[in-house]
BATI-301712 format. One line per 3 residues: number of its first residue (from 1); their letters; for each residue x, y, z of C-alpha. Coordinates in Angstrom, 1 decimal, padded with zeros to 4 digits. Each point is the difference from the previous one (the first is absolute). Layout:
NUM) a) X/Y/Z; ...
This chain:
1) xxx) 000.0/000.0/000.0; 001.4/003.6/-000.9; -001.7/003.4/000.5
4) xxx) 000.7/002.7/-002.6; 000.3/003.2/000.9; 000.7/002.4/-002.8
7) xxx) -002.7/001.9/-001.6; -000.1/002.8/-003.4; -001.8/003.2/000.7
10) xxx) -000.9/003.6/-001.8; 003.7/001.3/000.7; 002.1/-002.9/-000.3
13) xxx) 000.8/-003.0/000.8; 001.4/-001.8/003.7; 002.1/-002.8/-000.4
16) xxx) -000.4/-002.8/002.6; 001.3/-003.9/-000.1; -002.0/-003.5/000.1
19) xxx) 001.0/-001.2/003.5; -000.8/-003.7/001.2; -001.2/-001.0/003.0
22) xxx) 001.5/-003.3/000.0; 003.2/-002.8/000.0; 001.6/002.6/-002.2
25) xxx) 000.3/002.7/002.5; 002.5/-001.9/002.4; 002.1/-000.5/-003.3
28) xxx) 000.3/003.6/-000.2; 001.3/000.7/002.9; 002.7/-002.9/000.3
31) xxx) 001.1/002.3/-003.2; -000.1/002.8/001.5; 002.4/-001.2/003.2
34) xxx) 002.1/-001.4/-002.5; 000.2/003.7/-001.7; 000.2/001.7/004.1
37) xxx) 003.0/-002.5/000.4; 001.9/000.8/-002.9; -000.1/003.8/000.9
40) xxx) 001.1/-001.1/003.7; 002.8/-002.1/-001.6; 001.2/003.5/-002.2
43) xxx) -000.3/002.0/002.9; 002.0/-002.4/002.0; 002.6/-000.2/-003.0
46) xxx) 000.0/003.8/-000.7; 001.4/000.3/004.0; 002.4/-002.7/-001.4
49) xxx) 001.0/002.3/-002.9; 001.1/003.1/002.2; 001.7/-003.0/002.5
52) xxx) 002.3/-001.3/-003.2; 001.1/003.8/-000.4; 001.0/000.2/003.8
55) xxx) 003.8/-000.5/000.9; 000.7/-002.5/002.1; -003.3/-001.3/000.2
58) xxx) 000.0/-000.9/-003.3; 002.5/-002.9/000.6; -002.3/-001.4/001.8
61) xxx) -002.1/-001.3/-002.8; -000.4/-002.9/-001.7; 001.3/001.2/-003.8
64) xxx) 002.7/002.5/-000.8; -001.8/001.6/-002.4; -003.2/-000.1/002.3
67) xxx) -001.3/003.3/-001.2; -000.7/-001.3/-003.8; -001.6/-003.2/001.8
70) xxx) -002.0/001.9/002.3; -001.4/002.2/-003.1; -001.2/-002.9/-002.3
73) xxx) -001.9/-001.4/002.9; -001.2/003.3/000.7; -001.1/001.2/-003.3
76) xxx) -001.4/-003.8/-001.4; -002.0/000.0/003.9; -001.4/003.5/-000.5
79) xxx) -000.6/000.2/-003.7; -000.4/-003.6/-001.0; -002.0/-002.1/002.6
82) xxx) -001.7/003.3/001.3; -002.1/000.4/-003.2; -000.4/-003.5/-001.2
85) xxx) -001.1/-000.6/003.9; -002.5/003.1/-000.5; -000.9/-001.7/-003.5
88) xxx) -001.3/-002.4/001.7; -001.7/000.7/002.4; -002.0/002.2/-002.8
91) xxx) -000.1/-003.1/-002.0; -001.8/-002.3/002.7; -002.7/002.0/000.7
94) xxx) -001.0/000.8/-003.9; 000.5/-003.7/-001.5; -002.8/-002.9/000.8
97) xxx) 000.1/-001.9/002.9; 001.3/-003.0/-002.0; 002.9/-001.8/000.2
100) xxx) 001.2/001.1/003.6; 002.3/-002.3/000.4; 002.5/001.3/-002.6
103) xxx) -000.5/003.5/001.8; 001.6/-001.4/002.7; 002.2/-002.0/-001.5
106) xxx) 001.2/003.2/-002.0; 000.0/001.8/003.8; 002.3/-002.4/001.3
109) xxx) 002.5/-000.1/-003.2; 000.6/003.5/000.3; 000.0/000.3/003.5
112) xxx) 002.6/-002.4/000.5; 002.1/001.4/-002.9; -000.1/003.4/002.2
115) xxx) 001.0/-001.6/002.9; 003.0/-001.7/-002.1; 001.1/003.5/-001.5
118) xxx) 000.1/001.6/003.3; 002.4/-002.1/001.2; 002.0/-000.6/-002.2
121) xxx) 002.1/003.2/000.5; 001.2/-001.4/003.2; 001.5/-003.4/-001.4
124) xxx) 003.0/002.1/-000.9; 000.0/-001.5/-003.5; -000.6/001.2/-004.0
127) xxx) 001.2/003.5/-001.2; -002.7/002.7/-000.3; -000.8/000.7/-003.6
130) xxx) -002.1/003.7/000.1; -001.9/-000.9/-003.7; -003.1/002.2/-001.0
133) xxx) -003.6/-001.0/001.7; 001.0/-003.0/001.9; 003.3/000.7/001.7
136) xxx) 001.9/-003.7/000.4; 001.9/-001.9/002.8; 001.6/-003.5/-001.8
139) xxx) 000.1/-002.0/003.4; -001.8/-002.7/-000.1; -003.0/000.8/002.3
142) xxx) -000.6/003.5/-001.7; -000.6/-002.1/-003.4; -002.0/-002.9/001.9
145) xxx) -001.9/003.0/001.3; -000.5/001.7/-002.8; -000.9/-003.1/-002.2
148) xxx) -002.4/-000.8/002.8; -001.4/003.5/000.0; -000.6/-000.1/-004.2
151) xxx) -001.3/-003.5/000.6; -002.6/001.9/001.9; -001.0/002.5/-001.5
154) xxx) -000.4/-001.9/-003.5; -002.5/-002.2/002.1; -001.8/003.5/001.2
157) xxx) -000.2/001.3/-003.7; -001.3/-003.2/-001.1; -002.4/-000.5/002.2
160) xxx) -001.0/003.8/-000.2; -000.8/000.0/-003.6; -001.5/-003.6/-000.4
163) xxx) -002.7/001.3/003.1; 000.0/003.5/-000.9; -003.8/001.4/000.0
166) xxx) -001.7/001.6/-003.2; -000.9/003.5/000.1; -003.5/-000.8/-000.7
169) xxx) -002.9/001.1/-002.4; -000.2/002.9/001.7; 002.9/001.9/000.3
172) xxx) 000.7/002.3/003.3; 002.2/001.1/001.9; 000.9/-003.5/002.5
175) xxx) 000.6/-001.5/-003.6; 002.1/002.2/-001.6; 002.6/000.2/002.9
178) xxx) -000.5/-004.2/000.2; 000.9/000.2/-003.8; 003.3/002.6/001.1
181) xxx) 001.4/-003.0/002.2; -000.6/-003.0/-002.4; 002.3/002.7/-002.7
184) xxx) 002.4/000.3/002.9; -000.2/-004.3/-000.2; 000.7/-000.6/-003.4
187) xxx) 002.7/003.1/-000.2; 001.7/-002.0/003.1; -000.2/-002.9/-002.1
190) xxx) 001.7/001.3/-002.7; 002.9/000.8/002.7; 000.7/-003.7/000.6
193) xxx) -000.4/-001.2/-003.5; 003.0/002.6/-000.6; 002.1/-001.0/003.0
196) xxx) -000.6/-004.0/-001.2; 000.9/001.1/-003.8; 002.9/002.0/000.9
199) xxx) 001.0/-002.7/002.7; 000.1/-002.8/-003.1; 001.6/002.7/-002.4
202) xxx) 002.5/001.6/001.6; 003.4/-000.8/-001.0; 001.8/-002.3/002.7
205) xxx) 003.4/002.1/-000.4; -001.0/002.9/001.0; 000.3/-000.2/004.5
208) xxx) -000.4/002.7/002.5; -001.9/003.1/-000.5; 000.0/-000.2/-003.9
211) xxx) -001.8/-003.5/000.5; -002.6/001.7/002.1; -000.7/002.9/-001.2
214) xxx) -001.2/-002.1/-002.9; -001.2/-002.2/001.9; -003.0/002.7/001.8
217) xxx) 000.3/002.1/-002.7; -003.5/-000.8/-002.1; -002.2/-001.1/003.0
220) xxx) 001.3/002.8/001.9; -001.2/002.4/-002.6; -003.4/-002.2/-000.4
223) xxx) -000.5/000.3/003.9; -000.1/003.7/000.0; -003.4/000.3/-001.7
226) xxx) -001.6/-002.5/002.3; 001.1/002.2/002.8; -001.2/003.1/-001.9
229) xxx) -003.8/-001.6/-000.4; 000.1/-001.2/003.9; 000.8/004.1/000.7
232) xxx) -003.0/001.1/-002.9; -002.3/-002.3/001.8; 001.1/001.0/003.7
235) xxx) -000.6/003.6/-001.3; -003.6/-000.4/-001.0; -001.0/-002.3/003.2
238) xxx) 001.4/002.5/002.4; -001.6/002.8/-002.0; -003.0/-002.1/000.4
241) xxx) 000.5/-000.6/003.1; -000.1/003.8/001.3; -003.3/000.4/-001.9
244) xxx) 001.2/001.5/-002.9; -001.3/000.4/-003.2; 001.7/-000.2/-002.6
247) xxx) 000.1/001.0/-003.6; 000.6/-003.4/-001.3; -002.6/-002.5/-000.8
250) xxx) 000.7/-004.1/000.2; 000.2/000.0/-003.9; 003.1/002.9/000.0
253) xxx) 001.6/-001.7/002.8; 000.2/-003.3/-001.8; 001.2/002.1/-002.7
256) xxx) 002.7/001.0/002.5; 000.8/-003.3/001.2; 000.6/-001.3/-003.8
259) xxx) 001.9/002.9/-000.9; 002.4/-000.9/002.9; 000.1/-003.7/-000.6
262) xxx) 000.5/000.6/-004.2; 004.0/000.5/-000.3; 000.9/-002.7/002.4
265) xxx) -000.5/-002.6/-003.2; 002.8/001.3/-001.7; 001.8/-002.0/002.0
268) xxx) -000.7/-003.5/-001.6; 001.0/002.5/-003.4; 003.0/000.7/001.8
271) xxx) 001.3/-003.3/000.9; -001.2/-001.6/-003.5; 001.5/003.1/-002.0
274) xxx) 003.3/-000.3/001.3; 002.9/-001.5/002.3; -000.3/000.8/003.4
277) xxx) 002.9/001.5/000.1; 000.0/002.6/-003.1; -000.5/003.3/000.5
280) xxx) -003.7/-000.2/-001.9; -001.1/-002.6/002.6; 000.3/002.4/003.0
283) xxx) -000.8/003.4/-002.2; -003.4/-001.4/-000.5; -000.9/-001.1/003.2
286) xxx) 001.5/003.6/001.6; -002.1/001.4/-003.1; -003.0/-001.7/001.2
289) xxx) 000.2/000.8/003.5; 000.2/003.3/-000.6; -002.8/000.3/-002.1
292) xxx) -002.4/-002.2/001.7; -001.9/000.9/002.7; 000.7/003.9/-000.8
295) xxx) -003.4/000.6/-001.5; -002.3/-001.7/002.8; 001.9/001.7/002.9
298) xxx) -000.3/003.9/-000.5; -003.8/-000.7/-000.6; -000.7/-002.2/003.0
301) xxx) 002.2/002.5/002.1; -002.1/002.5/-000.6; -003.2/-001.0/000.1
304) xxx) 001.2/-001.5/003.7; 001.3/003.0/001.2; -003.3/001.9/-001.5
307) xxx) -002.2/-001.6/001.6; 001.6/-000.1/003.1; 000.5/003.8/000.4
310) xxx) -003.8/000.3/-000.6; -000.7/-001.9/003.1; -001.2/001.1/003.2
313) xxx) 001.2/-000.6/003.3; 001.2/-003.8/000.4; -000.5/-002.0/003.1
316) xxx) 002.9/-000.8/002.0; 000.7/-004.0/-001.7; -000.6/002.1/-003.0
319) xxx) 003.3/002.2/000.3; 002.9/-002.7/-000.4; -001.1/-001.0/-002.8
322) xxx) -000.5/004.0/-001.8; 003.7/000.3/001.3; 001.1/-003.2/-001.7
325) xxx) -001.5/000.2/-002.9; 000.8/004.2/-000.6; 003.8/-000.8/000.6
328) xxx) 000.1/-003.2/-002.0; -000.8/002.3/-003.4; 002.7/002.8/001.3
331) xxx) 003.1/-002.7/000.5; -001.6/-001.5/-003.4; -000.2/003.2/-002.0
334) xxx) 003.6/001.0/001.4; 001.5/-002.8/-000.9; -001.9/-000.2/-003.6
337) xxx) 001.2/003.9/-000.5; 003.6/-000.8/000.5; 000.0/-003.1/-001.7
340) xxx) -000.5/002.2/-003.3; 003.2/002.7/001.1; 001.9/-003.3/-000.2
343) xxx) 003.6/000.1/-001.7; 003.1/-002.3/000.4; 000.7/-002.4/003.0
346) xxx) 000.0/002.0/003.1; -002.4/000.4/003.3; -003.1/001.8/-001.9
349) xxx) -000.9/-003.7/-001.3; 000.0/-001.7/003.6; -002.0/003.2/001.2
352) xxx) -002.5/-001.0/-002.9; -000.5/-003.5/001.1; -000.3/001.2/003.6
355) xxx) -002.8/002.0/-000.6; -001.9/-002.4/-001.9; 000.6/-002.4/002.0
358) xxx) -000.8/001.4/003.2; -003.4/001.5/-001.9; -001.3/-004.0/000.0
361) xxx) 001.5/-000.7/003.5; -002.1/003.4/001.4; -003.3/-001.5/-002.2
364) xxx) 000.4/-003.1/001.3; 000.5/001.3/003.7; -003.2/001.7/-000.5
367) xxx) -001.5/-003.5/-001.2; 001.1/-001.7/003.2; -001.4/003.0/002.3
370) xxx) -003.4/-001.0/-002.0; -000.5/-003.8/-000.1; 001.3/-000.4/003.7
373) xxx) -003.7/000.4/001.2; -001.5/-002.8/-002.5; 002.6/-002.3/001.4
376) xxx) -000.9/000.7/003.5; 002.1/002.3/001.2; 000.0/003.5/001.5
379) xxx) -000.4/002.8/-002.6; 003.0/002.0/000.2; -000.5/003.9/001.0
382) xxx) 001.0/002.9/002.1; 002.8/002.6/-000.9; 002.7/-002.9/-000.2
385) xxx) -001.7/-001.9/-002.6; -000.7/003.1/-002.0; 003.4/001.5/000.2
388) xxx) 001.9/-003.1/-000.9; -000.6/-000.1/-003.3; 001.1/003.8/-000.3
391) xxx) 002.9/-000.6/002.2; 001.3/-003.2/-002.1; -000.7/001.9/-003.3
394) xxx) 001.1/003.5/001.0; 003.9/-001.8/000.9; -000.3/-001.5/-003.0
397) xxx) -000.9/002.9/-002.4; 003.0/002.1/001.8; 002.2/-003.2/-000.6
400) xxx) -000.4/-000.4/-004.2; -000.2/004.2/000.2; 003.6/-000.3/001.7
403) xxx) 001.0/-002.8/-002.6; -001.2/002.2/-002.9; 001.6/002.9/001.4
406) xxx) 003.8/-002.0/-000.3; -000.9/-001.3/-003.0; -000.4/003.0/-001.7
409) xxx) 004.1/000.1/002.1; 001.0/-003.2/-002.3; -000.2/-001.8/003.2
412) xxx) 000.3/-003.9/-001.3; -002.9/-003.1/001.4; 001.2/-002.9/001.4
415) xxx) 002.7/001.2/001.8; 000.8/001.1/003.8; 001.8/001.7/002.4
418) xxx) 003.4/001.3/-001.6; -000.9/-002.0/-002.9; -002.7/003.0/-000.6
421) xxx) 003.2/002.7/-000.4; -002.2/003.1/000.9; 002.2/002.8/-000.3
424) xxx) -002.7/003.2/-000.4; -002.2/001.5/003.3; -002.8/-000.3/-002.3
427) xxx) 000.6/-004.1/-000.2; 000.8/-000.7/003.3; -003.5/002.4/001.2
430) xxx) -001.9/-002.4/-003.1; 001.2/-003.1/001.7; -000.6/001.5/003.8
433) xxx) -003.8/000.5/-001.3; 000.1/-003.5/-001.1; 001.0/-001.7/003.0
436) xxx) -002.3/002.1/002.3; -002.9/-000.5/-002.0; 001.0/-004.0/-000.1
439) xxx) -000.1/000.4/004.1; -003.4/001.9/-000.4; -001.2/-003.1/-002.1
442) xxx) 001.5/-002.7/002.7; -002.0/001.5/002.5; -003.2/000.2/-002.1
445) xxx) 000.8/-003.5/-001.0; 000.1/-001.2/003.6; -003.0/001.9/001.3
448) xxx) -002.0/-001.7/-003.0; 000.7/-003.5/001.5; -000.4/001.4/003.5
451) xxx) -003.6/001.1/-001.2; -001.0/-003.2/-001.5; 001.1/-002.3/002.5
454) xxx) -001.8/002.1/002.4; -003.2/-000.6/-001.6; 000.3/-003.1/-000.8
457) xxx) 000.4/-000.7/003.6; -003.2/001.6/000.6; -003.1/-002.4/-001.3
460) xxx) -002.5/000.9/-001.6; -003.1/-001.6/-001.7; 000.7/-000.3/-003.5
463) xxx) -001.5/002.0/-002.5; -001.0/-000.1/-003.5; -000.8/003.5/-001.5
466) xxx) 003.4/001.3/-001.5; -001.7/002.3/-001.8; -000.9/003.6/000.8
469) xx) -000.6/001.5/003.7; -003.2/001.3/000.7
């Protein structure tokens, strides 16, 4: 049994999600500890990365390089499992309630898999290999772990799309964001046919970083537009959510949601064009990533943020999830504007990705603030809940603003310390904005999993209308 709560009206329409009632709700939320985990386990590692840097201290750790280590688990922890952990929780409650048993089964794959990749770091063994999307440890565990992790989620996807719900004679607004998820399905399984094609393909000589960057290169690309169409339907929900009315009817928004799945099948072009490693290969798949999802996103911003400034007074549950959602399209837009001021290799592109990046994260924070009630918890709320999301996204928008700003300096990525070489005031201020806007974003980080874990500590009784508040 599900209850729909989404309705159109005179002045627009608010966008509101099919939630069960049933077997499928506990599956949700063992997702959704598996995501709260994952952040834990980056938290825990980022401490780990300012530990590495400390003399003396350092020595102390298991790796001598443990600062590279440290990273890869951080990044794949926050980035990685975070949003495919968030994927499915959004997944469970939209398919059918059919084949349960490979939900869990697909649960337990990629919840062991994080368990072996957080560890692994502290076996002391394999060399840290920083490659583009999925960063890469070669001990053994990190690769049973990951393995274990892609095992899962190709059971998740699979599952997803074989039980995934029509939108329905009728089209409105439950069904259009139903039909945004099962596009963020199929774009995910897109990912892993490229990281199986490119794992078959790639030429055995290569080793190291060349290997991987290969490797994650094609599925990486493939896996940004499934975490674009999670962020275009987080946007509308919480929207919804608030009581907005937006602009956009069910129709236009599954216009949207095609427009941003569309480019991501140039990658079976890509890989049957040419070699995986040519030049071609990867300039049509950066091609594509840069086009796609473009046209759907300025649209959908804006009819959010409309809508939202034309409503009243919100209730106090209400407010976490306007501050979420408002912040997750200004780290998004930031990070979208610089990406087009982009030339050479230096730290405007790494300010790009952060901005995106963090955009989905913020969206998908707001998501969590939202379902916790249907899976019985506490609604989230009061000024700590509504200035996390600010706070987190505030420190981050001063941190890409400082990496812009060093950029524009000739101040190279991927390198630290006196690697970096800053030699003008104007560098070395870029780079101070940067690393007190990444402390700003530390906190907000932690006071988001403070939040949650507070409410989720807090019971309450489950509830089905995700759509507006009255």
């Amino acid at each position: 049994m599900s209850v729909r709560s989404d309705r159109a009206t005179g002045g627009g329409t608010i966008y509101g999600l099919s939630v069960p009632t049933d077997a499928r709700l506990a599956l949700a939320r063992g997702w959704l500890w598996l995501g709260m985990a994952a952040l834990v386990g980056s938290g825990l590692f980022s401490i780990l990365l300012v530990v590495s840097r400390t003399p003396g201290v350092n020595r102390l750790l298991p790796a001598a390089d443990f600062f590279h280590v440290a990273l890869v688990a951080h990044v794949d922890l926050s980035v990685l499992v975070w949003f495919v952990a968030l994927a499915g929780m959004l997944w469970s409650l939209n398919a059918a309630p059919r084949a349960l048993g490979w939900a869990w089964a697909a649960l337990a794959l990629a919840g062991a898999g994080t368990v072996a990749m957080a560890l692994a770091p502290f076996t002391g063994a394999g060399q840290a290999i920083m490659a583009n999307y999925i960063p890469m440890l070669t001990a053994p565990l990190f690769v049973i772990g990951l393995l274990l992790f892609g095992a899962g989620s190709a059971l998740l996807v699979g599952r997803t799309l074989l039980q995934a719900r029509g939108t329905g004679a009728r089209l409105d607004a439950a069904g259009a964001l139903g039909f945004g998820l099962n596009a963020a399905a199929v774009a995910t399984a897109v990912a892993l046919l490229a990281f199986a094609w490119s794992w078959v393909v790639v030429p055995t000589s290569l080793e190291g970083k060349a290997y991987y960057e290969i490797l994650f290169w094609g599925g990486g690309h493939a896996l940004q537009f499934t975490w674009t169409l999670l962020m275009l339907v987080a946007w509308l929900w919480l929207s919804g959510a608030c009581g907005a009315k937006l602009p956009l009817s069910p129709r236009v928004a599954v216009l949207m949601f095609w427009l941003a799945l569309a480019a991501v099948f140039a990658t079976p072009v890509a890989y049957l064009a040419y070699d995986v490693a040519s030049v071609e290969h990867r300039a049509i798949l950066t091609w594509a990533m840069r086009l796609g999802g473009g046209p759907a996103i300025l649209p959908v911003a804006l009819a959010a943020v409309v809508g939202l400034l034309a409503t009243g007074p919100l209730p106090a549950p209400a407010r976490p999830w306007r501050a979420a959602l408002l912040s997750s399209v200004l780290l998004f837009g930031a990070g979208g504007l610089i990406g087009v001021f982009i030339t050479g290799s230096n730290v405007r592109i790494p300010a790009h990705y952060h901005g995106c990046i963090v955009g989905v994260t913020l969206a998908l924070m707001g998501v969590v603030y939202r379902v916790l009630p249907a899976l019985g918890h506490a609604a989230p709320q009061g000024r700590l809940a509504t200035a996390q999301p600010w706070i987190y996204g505030i420190g981050q928008l001063m941190h890409i603003v400082g990496l812009v700003w060093s950029g524009g300096y000739g101040v190279q990525r991927k390198v630290a310390g006196a690697g970096q070489v800053l030699r003008s005031g104007g560098e070395i201020a870029g780079m101070g904005l940067m690393g007190l806007g990444g402390a700003i974003a530390i906190v907000g980080g932690l006071l988001f999993v403070v939040v949650v874990l507070r409410a989720m500590r807090g019971a309450g009784a489950p509830s089905a209308a995700l759509g507006a508040v009255h």
